[in-house]
N, C-alpha and C positions, 0 to 999 in steps of 0.2 A: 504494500500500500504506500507508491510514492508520491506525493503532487502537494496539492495545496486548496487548502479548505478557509472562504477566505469567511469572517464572522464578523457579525455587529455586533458589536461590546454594548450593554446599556453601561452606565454609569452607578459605578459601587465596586466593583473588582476589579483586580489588578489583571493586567495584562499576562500575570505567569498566573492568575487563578484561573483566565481562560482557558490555557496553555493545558494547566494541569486538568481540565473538566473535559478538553478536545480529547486528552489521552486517555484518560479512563474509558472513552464513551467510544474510543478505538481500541480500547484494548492491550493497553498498555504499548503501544508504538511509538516509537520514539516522536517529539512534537515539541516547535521553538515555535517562536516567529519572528515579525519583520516590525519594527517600529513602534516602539512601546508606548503604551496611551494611560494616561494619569487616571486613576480610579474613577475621577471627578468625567472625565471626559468617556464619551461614546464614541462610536462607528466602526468605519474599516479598521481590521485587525488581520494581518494577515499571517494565518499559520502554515508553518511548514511538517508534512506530514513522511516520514520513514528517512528515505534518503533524501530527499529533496532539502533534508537541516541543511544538508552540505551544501546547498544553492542559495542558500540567505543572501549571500555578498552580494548574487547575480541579480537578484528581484530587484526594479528597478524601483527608488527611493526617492524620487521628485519627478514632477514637481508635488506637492502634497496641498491638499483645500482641503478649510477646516469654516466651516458657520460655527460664530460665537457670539457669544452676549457680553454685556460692561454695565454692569450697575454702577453709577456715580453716588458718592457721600462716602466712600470708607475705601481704607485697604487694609489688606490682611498679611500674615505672614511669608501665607502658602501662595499672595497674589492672585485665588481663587475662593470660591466660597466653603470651601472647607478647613480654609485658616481659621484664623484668630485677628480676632480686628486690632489693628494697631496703630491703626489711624483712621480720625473720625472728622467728617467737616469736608468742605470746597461744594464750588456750587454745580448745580446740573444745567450742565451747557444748552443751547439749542440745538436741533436737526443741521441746521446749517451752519451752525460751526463745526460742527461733528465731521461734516461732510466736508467742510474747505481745509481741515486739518489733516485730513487724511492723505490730499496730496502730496504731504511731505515722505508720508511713506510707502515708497516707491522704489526699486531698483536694491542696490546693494546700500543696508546698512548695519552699523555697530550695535549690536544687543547684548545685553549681558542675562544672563541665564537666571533663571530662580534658583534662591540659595534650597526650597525644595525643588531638587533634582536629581537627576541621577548623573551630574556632573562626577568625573574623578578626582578629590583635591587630596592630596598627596599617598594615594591609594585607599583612600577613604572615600564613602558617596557623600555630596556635599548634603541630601539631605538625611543621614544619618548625623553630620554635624549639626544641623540646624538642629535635630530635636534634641542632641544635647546643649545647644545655646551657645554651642562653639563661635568663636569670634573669628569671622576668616570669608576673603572678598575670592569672588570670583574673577576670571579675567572676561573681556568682552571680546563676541567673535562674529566676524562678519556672515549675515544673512542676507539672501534676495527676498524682495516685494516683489513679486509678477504682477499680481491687481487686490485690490483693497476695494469693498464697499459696503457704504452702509446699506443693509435691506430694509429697515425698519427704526420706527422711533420712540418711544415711551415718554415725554418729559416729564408727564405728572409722575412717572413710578421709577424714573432717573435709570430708564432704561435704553441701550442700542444695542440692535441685532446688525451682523456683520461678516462678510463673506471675505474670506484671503483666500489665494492661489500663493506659496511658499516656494523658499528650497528649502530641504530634509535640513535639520538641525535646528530648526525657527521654535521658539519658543512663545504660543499664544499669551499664555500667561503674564511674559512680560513684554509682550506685543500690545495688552490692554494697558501695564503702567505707562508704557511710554507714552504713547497716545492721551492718556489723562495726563502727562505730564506737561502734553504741548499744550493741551487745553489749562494749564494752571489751576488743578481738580483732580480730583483720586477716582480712585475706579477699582474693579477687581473680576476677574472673569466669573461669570453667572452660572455660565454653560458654554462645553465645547466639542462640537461634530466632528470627526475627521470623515470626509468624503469621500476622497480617494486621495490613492497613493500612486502617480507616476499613470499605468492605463487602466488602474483599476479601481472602481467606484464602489460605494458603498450600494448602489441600488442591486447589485448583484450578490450581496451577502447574504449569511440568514443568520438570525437572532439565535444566541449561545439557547434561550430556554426552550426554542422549537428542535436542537438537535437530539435524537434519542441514539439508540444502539444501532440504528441504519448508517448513521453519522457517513461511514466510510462511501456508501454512495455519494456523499456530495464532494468529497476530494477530484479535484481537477489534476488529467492529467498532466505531468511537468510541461509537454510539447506544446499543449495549451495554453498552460499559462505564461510558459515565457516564448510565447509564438514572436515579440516584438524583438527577440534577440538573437545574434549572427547564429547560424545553426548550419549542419551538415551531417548529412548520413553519410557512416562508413559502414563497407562492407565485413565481411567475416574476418578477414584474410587481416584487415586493420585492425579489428576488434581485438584479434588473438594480439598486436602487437602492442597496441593501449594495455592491453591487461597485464603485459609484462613490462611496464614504464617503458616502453621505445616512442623514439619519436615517429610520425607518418610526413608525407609528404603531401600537402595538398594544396590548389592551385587557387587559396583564395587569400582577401586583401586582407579580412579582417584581422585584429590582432591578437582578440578571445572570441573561442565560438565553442558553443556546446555540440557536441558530436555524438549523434542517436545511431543505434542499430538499426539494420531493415527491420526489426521486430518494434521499433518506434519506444526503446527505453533507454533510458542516456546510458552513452557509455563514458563519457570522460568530459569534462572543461580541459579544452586546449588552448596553448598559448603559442604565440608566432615567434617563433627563431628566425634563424639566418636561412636568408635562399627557399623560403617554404615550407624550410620544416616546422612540426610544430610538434612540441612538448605537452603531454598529457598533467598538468596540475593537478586535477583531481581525478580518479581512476572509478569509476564505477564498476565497468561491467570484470566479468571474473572468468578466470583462468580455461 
């Protein structure tokens, strides 16, 4: 059972509580996944099911859209509403400042991370420090904006609904401070959707509490789902020489391509050498 089972998270579990409920409900098969989503936050979640862990790297990781919300009047620890308020006060903007501020954020810019995170700070997670009150900054690292808008307005209830297009690494959470920060006002995210991830949407997933013990029908085959990536069938004859680490010769540009059997089940992640040849990285298929 290799592929990939893609799931709507509701909001409440952690992304390895999916992880661990996908594997049970498989039968104990091995099961990661691709881009971990904060307990607080729902949507696409994508697992990886048997071998296909080994293709994590490969699953494509931007661009990523996430619909979120921003309550104005407070902010919290956590930067979301499962903090602790730590700040109280600033006023709730209009629709249209909401909307001309957002211009600024656009294209490549400087963010720094929530101190809860699952940032590394000197082998520690950074919010493993937070909750012990550890004293220690994060560095800032640069993110793209592709598009930003507002969908929706609230004033009486100091609410905006809000739609970004990301690169992988982008931090909603503190996507909502900054933006109350331009507006000179606090904020904290309400709620936040991941949509999709790079070609895959959240409309094609299904909700962790509809899967039962069938579960393994809905894994997608690998060919399937990474049908957007360089790909090439080898014959037997290459198969037998992947399986024993040899390089094969093959007459194409790419520089990483995944190489399936006639029987359509991967046999290797190749990498491009010199003059054509190409180096099997990861070896799937067997001796």
């Amino acid at each position: 059972m290799d592929g990939f089972l893609f799931v709507d998270k509701a909001p409440g579990p952690t992304s390895f509580d999916v992880v661990r409920q996908v594997r049970r409900l498989l039968g104990g098969v091995k099961t990661g996944h691709a881009g971990t989503l904060d307990p607080l936050a729902s949507g696409l979640l994508i697992c990886a099911v048997g071998n296909a862990t080994r293709l994590l790297p490969y699953v494509p990781a931007e661009p990523k859209r996430y619909a979120f919300g921003m309550t104005f009047g407070a902010e919290t620890d956590t930067l979301d509403s499962e903090g602790a308020v730590v700040a109280r006060g600033g006023r709730v903007p209009g629709g249209s400042e909401v909307e001309e501020i957002l211009a600024r954020f656009s294209g490549a810019l400087s963010q720094v991370p929530p101190k809860f995170s699952a940032v590394n700070v000197g082998g520690e997670r950074a919010y493993r420090l937070a909750r012990k009150k550890r004293d220690f900054h994060l560095a800032p690292r640069t993110i793209t904006v592709f598009s930003l808008a507002l969908t929706a307005f609230d004033e009486a209830a100091g609410d905006a609904a809000l739609d970004v297009t990301c690169s992988g690494g982008t931090y909603v959470r503190s996507l909502v401070k900054d933006i109350a920060g331009a507006l000179g006002t606090l904020a904290y995210a309400s709620r936040i959707r991941r949509l999709a991830i790079g070609p895959f949407t959240v409309d094609n997933a299904v909700p962790l509490d509809t899967l039962t013990a069938d579960a393994g029908r809905r894994v997608m085959p690998v060919r399937q789902a990474l049908a957007a990536l360089p790909a090439v069938t080898v014959n037997v004859e290459q198969c037998g020489a992947l399986a024993m680490g040899r390089n094969i010769r093959l007459d194409i540009a790419d520089k990483t391509v995944i190489a399936y059997g006639e029987n359509g089940e991967v046999a290797a992640v190749l990498s491009k050498g010199d003059e054509g040849s190409f180096h099997p990285t990861k070896v799937f298929v067997r001796r």
